[in-house]
N, C-alpha and C positions, 0 to 999 in steps of 0.2 A: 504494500500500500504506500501511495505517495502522502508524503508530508506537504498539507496546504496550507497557501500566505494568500493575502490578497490585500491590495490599496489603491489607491485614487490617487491620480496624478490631474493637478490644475493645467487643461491645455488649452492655454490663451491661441494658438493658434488657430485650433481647431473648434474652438467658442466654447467649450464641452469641457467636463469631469471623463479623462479618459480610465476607464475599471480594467483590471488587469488581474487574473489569477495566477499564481505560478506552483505547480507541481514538481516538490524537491524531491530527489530521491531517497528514500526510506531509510539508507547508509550516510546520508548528506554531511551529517556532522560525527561521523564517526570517522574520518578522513579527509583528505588533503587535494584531491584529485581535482581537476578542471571536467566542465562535463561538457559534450555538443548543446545547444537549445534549438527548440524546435517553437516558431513561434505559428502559434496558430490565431489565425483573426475570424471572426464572428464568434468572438471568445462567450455569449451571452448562450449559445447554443451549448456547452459545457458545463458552464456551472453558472447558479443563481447569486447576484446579493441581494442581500437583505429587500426583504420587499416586490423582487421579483419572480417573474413565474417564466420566464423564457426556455430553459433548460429544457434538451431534447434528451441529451445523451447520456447513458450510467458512463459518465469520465472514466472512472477506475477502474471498469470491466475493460473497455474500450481498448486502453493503452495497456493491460495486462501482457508482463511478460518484458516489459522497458521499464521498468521499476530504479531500475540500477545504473539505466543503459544513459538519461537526457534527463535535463532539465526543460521541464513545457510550459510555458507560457499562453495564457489566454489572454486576447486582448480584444476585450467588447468594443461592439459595434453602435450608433445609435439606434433608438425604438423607433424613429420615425424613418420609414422608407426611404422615402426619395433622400432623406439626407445620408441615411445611409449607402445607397448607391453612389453616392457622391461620392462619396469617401473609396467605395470599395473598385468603384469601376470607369477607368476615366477613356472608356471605349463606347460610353453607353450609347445608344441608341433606339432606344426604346418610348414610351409614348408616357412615360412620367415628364408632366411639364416641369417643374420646378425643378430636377438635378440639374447641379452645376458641379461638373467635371474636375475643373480646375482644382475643388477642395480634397482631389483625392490625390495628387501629386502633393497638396502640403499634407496631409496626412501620411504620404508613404516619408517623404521628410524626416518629419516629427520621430516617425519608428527608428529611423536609421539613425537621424541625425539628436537624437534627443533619448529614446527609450531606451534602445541597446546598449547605449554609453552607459545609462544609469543603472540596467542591470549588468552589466560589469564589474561595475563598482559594487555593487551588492551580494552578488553570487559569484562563484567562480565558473568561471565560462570561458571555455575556449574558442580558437579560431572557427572552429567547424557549428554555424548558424544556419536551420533551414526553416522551412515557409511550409504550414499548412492551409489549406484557403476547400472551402466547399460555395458549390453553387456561384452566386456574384465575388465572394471573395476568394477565389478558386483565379475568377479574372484578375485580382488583385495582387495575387500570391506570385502569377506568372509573371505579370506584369514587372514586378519588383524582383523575380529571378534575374530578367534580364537588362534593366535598371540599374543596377546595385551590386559591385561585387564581393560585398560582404557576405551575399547569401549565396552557400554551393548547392542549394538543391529543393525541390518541391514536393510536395504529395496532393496532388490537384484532383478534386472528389466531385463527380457531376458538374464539371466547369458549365457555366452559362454560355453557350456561343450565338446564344437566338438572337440577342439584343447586343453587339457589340459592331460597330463602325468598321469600314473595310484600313482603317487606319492602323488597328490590330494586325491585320494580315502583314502590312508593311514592316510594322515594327519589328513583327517575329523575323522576317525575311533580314532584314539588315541591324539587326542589335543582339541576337541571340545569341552565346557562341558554346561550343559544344562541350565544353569545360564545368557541365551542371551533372546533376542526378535530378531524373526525372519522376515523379510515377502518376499516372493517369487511370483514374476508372469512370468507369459510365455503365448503367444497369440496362439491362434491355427491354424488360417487364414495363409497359406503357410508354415507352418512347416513340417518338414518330420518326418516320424514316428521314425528314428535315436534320432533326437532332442527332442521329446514329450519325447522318452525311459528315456533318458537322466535326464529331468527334474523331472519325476515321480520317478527316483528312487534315486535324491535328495531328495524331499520332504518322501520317505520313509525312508530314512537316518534321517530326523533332526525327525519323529515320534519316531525313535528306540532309539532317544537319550533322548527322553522327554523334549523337550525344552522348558522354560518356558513360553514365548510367540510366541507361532506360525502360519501365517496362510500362504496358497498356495495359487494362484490364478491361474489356468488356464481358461483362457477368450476365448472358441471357435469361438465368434464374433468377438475378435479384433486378428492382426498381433502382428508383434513384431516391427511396426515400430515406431518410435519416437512419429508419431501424436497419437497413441494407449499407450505408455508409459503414453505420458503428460494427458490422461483424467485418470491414475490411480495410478497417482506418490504421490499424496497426501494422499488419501488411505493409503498407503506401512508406509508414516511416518505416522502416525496418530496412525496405529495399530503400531509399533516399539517403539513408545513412551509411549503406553497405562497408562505405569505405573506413567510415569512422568506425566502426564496431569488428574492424578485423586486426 
């Protein structure tokens, strides 16, 4: 079982109380080690504070088995949609009037430039940083893979590709480079052939690029719904981490 912390950081940039859980390892303070982090965003889907009900996932079934292995960070989202989208996905193109884009570039910022620093100083954490993101913040996750080279690697769960700008296509073509760990899944149970297209001709995109670690999952037996996410989230980091964990 992991050892949970959680606080509130004041983010003037981002106008918001940004919440943030972090799952230490159960040996944490019995030792000296530096661990990988794994930062996963739509952190409100993980664990509740006080007062909320958003919480999909059992956390600690979920990541069973990485007890020892990472340090996880959740890092919530806003309750209001479109602002949320904003934040998470600055590809959108979708038919919420009110997102503005722009605030999800200073939010990926804030992580890199502002959050990471301060758990450094607080945890020990090593070089090796990776990105979990589901659904819009799946768009997020990748996004900042290839962004930012502080992060080596992904576990991208049901990515949204319905709503996102052909601006995405471009970026992936000329920013990405093959020096990531990747892992991709999409469920096949209620998907439309739109969204399978979709998915498949990501995973032929991160083939073309040779990525150093990659793998795909499409699961024709499970959906894309949360309860189907949580029995293969563990998976996702397990391979994303490969290199750290040998």
């Amino acid at each position: 079982m992991f050892m949970l912390e959680s606080f509130k950081l004041k983010a003037t940039e981002l106008r918001r109380f940004l919440k943030i859980h972090i799952a230490l390892p159960k040996d944490y303070h019995e030792n000296d080690r530096e661990y990988p982090l794994i930062l996963a965003l739509d952190g409100q889907y993980y664990y509740d504070f006080l007062g909320e009900e958003t919480k999909v996932f059992d956390t600690p079934k979920m990541i069973q088995g990485l007890e020892n292995k990472a340090i996880f960070v959740f890092v919530h989202s806003p309750s209001i949609l479109a602002w949320r989208i904003s934040e998470l996905n600055p590809y959108y193109n979708g038919s919420l009037p009110d997102v503005d884009k722009v605030l999800s570039v200073i939010f990926f910022d804030y992580l890199v430039n502002i959050v990471i620093p301060l758990l450094k100083e607080r945890y020990r954490i090593n070089e090796d940083i990776y990105l979990s993101g589901i659904k819009d913040s799946a768009i997020a996750a990748l996004y900042m893979l290839y962004q930012y080279n502080v992060f080596k690697g992904a576990a991208l769960y049901d990515i949204n590709l319905s709503e996102v700008s052909d601006k995405f296509h471009e970026d992936m073509k000329y920013k990405f480079t093959c020096k990531k760990s990747v892992y991709l899944f999409h469920g096949g149970i209620g998907s439309t052939t739109k969204e399978d297209d979709l998915f498949y001709h990501l995973c032929q995109r991160f083939e073309s690029f040779k990525t150093e670690i990659l793998k795909y999952d499409f699961n024709s037996l499970l959906d894309n719904s949360y309860s189907s996410i949580e029995k293969v989230y563990a998976d996702g980091i397990s391979h994303i981490m490969k290199n750290s964990l040998q």
